[in-house]
N, C-alpha and C positions, 0 to 999 in steps of 0.2 A: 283511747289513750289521751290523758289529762294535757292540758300544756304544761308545757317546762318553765316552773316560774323560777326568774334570776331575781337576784337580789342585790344590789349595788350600798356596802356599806363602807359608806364617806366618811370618814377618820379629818377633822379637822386638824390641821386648815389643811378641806382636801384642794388638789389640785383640778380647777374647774374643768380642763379639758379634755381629760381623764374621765372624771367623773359623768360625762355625756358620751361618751363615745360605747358604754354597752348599751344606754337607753337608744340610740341613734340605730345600729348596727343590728339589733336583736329583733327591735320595732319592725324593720324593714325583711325580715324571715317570715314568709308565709309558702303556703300550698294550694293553691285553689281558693286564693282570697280566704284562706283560714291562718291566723294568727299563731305561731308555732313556738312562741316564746312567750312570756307575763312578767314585762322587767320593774321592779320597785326600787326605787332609793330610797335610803333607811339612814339614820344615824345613828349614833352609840348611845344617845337619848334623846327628848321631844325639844331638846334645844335648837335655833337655829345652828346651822352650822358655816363656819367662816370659811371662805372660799380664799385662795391663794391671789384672784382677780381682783380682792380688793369691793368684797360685798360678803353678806351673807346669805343662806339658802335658806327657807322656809321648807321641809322634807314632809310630805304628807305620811310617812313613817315611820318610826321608832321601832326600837330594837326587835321588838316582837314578831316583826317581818323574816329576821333570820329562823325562825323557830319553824317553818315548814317550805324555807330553800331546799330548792334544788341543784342549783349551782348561786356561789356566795362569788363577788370579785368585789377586791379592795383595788381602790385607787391608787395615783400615787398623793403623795399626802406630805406636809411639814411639820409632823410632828414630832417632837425637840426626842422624845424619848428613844424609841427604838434607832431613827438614825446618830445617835450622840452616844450613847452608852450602853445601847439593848434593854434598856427600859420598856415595860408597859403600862399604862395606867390602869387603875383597877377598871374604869367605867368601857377600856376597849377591852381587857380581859373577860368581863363578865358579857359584852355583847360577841365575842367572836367562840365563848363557851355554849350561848343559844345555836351555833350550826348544828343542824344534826350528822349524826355521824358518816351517813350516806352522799350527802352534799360533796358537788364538785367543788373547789377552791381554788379560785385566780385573783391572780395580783394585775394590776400594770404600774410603771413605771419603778418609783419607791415607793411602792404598794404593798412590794417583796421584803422592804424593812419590816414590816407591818408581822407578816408570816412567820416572818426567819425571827424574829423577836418572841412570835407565839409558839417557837420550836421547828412550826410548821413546814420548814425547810432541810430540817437534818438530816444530813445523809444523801438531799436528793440533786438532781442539775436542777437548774435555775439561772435568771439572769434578771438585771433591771436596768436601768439608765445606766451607758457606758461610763458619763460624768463622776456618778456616785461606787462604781464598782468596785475599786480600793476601798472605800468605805464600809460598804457591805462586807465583803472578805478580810478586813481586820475586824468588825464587830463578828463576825460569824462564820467562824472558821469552818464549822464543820459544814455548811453550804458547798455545794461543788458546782461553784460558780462560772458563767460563761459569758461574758460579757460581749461576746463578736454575735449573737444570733440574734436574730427579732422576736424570739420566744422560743419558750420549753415548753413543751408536752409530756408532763412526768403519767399520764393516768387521771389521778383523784387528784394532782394536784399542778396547774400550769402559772408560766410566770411569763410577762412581754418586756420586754425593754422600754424603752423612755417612751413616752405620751404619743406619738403618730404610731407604734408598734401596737400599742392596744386595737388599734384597728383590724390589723395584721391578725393578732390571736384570736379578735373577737367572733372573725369572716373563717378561720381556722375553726374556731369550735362550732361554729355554724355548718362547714364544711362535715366537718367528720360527725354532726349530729346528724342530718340531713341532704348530706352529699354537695355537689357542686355545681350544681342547677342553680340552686337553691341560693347556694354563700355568692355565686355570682348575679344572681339576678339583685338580691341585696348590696351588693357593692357594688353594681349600674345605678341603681336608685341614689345610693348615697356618693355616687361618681368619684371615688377611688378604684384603684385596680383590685382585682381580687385576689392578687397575691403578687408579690413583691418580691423580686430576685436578691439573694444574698442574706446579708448578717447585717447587723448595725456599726460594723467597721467600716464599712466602708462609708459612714459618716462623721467619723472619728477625724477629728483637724489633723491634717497634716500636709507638707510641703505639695503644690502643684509639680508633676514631673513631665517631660515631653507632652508638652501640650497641643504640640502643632499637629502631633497623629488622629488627632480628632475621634469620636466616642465611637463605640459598638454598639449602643440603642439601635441603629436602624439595620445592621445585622441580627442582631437580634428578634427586632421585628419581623426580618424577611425570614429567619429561621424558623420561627411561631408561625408562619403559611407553608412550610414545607417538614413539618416535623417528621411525615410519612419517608419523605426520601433519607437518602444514606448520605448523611451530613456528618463530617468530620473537622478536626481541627484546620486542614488545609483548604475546603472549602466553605470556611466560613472566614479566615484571613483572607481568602481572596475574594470573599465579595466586601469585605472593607478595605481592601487596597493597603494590605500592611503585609508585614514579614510573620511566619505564625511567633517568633518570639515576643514582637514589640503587638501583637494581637492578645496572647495568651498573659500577657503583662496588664495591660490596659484592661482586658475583660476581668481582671483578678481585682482590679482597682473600684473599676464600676461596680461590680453585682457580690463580690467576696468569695466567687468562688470559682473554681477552673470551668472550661468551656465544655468541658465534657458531663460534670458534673449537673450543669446549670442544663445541658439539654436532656439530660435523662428524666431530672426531677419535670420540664416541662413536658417530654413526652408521657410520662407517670398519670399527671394530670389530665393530659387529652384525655389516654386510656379510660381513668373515673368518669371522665364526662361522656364518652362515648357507652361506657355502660352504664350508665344512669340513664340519657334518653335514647337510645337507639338498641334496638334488637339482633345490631350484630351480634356474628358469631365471633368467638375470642379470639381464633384465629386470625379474623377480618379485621379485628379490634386491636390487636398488634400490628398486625402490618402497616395502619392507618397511621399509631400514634408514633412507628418508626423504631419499637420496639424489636419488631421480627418475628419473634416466633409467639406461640402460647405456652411454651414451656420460659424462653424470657420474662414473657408478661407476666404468669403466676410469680416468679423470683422476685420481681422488681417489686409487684401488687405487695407480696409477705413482707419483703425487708422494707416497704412504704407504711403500710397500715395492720398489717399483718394477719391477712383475708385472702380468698382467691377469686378470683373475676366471678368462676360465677358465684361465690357466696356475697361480693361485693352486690352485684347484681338484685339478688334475691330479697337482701335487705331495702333497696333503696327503690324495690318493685313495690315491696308489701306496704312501705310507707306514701308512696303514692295511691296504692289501693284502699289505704285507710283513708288518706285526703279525702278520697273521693274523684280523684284526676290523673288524667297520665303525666309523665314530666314533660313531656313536651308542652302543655298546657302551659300560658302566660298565667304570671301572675294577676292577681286582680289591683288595677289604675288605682293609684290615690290620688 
């Protein structure tokens, strides 16, 4: 199996920090000290291209680089046309016409102006920078926009929220390319988390309320070591010493989303990781990630990724077989 070469096409004046975070994130995906990504940045032509920091980039690529992606992600970007009146310029038209048709397509930030300007969005969910949201959904009606998530996963075609959210989908595509060994040992390398509780509202300005009840991070915490037991909303308000209303209020504010919610998607994930490096049996592998049953776990597995433990398994066996390593193996030191 070839590596999976990305393509990063910087749409002047891209947004520089954007524009680093698939090279960063993709870099750091290996298997047995084998490299499992080939990321290139490219521009719309051999021009420098003007970076939003206030420099320009020298790109050791031109358009031509799109012309055998694998998966394409635009930036977010300042360019006047698609965010101002859904314009596109002929020179991004003619480079984002070089995808081939089989090519994955992601945006980050207002990357998704970019898309949604080339059509590429019609009809589908999506989201970009909370900021710009109004914006987007008056230029681009037929988008079915969602401005509270940290990214969409439509298939052939995903979209993240503002500039720190590209991390988010990039450690997401990593994940579901290659499981969550993998997307995790890469976001230890690059010492962000591997995944981020909630939607991008809950970084949306607005009024401080009852501040003195103090946060649920460290319930939270204590909950992520106890996933296996029978955790519910009344013990988990009581190891933060709150009422469960002024708990299920505050945890709504923090993470975006109810208490219940937010621990199923966590114990979801144990589940993937436990079938990725360990040879329990599914049963074993429910009970652990606090699940219950294997008739749970396969519901939860479908309506998550939409697999069942062991075809999850089976996949993410034979890609270690190809490596040449088991998953438990480290990655190889840089």
């Amino acid at each position: 199996m070839g590596v999976h070469r990305v393509v990063v096409l910087a749409v002047g004046e891209v947004v520089g920090y954007d524009m680093q975070i698939p090279p960063q994130i993709f870099a750091c995906a290996e298997q047995g000290g084998r490299p499992l990504y080939d990321v290139r940045v490219c521009g719309v032509d051999d021009r420098p291209v003007r970076v939003s920091s206030g420099y320009s980039a020298l790109l050791d690529h031109g358009p031509e680089a799109l012309d055998d992606a694998d998966t394409v992600i635009v930036p977010g970007t300042r360019l006047p046309g698609p965010r101002r009146d859904g314009s596109l310029p002929d020179d991004v038209t003619t480079a984002l016409a070089r995808i081939p048709a089989s090519a994955r397509v992601m945006s980050i930030c207002t990357g998704a102006f970019v898309l949604a300007a080339a059509g590429l969005l019609n009809g589908r969910p999506a989201t970009t920078h909370w900021a710009h949201a109004d914006r987007l959904r008056t230029l681009y009606p037929e988008v079915c926009l969602d401005e509270n998530v940290l990214f969409v996963d439509d298939g052939d075609v995903l979209t993240s929220a503002g500039l720190a959210a590209g991390v988010d989908l990039c450690l997401h595509v990593v994940r579901s390319d290659h499981g969550s060994d993998v997307a995790n040992r890469a976001a230890r390398y690059c010492v962000v988390p591997p995944w981020r509780d909630g939607g991008q509202s809950q970084y949306i300005d607005r009024p401080f309320t009852d501040a003195v009840t103090g946060s649920t991070a460290p319930t939270r915490a204590w909950a992520l070591e106890r996933l296996g037991e029978p955790l519910d909303l009344a013990a988990l308000a009581a190891h933060a010493r709150m009422s469960m209303r002024t708990f299920n209020r505050r945890f709504r504010d923090e993470t975006g989303l109810p208490p219940h919610t937010w621990l199923t998607r966590q114990r979801v994930l144990h589940a993937r990781h436990l079938l990725e490096v360990t040879d329990l049996p599914v049963d074993r592998v429910a009970a652990e990630s606090g699940l219950g049953t294997a008739a749970s776990l396969r519901k939860h597995l479908r309506t998550a990724i939409g697999v069942s433990p062991l075809a999850y398994r089976r996949t993410f066996a034979a890609q270690a077989d190809a490596a040449g390593t088991h998953p438990d193996e480290p990655a190889h030191t840089r």
